[in-house]
N, C-alpha and C positions, 0 to 999 in steps of 0.2 A: 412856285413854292409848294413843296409837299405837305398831306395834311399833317404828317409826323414833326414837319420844320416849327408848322402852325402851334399843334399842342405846344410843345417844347416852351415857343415865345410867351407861350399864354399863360405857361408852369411860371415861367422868368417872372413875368408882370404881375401875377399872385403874388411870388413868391415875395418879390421887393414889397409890396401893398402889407404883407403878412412882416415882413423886417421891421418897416415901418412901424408899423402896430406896437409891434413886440418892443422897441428902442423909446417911443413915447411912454409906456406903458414902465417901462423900467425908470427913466428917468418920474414919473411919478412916485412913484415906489421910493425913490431913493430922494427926494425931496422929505425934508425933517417935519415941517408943516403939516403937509400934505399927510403924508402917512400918518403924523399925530392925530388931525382930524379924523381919519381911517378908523385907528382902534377908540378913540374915544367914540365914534358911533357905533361899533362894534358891541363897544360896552354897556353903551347906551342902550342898544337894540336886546342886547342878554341880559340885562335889569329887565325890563319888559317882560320876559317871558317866566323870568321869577317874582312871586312875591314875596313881600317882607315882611315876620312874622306872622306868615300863616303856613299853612298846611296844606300842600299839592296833591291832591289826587290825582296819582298815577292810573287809567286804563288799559294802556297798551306801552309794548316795546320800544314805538318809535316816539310816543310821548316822551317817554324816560329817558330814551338816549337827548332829547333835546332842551331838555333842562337839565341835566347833567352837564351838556353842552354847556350852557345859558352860565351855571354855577361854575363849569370850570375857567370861562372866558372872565365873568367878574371875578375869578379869584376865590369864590367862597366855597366853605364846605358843606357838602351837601350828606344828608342823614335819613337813610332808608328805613323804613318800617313797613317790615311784610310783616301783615295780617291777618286774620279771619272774622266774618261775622259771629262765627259760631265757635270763637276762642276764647275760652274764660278766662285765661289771662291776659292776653290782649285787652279784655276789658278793664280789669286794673292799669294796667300802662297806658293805656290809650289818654287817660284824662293826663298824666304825668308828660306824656310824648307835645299834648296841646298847651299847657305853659309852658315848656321849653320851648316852644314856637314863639310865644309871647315873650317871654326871659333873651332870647338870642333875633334877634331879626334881621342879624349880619349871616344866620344859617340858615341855610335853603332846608324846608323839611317837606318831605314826600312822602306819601303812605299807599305801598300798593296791599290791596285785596288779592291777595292769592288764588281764589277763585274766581273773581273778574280778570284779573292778568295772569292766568296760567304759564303760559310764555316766559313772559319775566321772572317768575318763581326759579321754575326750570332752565334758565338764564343765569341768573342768579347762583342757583344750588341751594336752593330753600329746601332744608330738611325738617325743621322746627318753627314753630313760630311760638311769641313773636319774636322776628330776631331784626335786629339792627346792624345794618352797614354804614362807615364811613367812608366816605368816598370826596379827594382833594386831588385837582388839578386830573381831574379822570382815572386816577388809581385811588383800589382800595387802600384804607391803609389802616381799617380794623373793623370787624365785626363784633355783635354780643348776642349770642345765642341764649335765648331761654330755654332748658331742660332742666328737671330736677338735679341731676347729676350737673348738669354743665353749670348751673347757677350757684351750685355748692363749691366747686373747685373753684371756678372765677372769684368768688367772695372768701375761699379759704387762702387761695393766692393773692388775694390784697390785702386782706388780715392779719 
């Protein structure tokens, strides 16, 4: 037997070992139980990594991306607030941002510091603070910019 016969056989017996896998593996998957368990621990596991009615501080990128996660797997909408220490209106909003944490605690709320998550600002496309993002099922699906100008047209457009 050549060594070329040998690999060959060796590929075969893998390869059946990895069929296998893969036929058990699907018939798990397609079990209604089974899978229900699945995402209800799922679920369970991204409750966990959100809390309810409070406020997340965000530090970095890959925090964000995983409670975003966490928020889009339970379902809930999640509510960005990029701010600064050193924003004067941020500090009016800020107290208003923290009872709607309390008021809603079906919505994930996160607050990133634009100076501590540079990244994420610039991720984002933070031009203004503070400004708010919605964000459902991992798509945006609306911002609110504070500018003088931008806070006027917003409030003459709903007025």
């Amino acid at each position: 037997m050549t060594v070329r016969t040998m690999t060959r056989r060796r590929h075969l017996i893998q390869g059946s070992a990895m069929y296998q896998w893969r036929i058990s593996q699907m018939k798990t998957l397609l079990n209604p139980k089974i899978n229900q368990e699945a995402a209800q621990l799922l679920k369970a596991k991204a409750m966990e990594a959100i809390a309810e009615g409070e406020i997340i501080l965000i530090h970095s990128g890959s925090e964000l991306e995983e409670k975003l996660d966490a928020a889009s797997r339970a379902s809930r909408l999640s509510v960005l607030y990029f701010t600064a220490t050193w924003c004067g209106p941020c500090r009016y909003v800020g107290p208003v941002f923290t009872s709607l944490a309390g008021k809603y605690p079906k919505v994930v709320f996160l607050k990133v510091d634009i100076d501590e998550a540079r990244e994420v600002a610039a991720e984002w496309n933070i031009r203004s603070i503070p400004t708010f993002v919605f964000v459902k099922n991992g798509e945006e699906v609306d911002e609110l910019i504070f500018t003088k100008q931008g806070s006027r047209e917003r409030l003459s457009s709903k007025g």
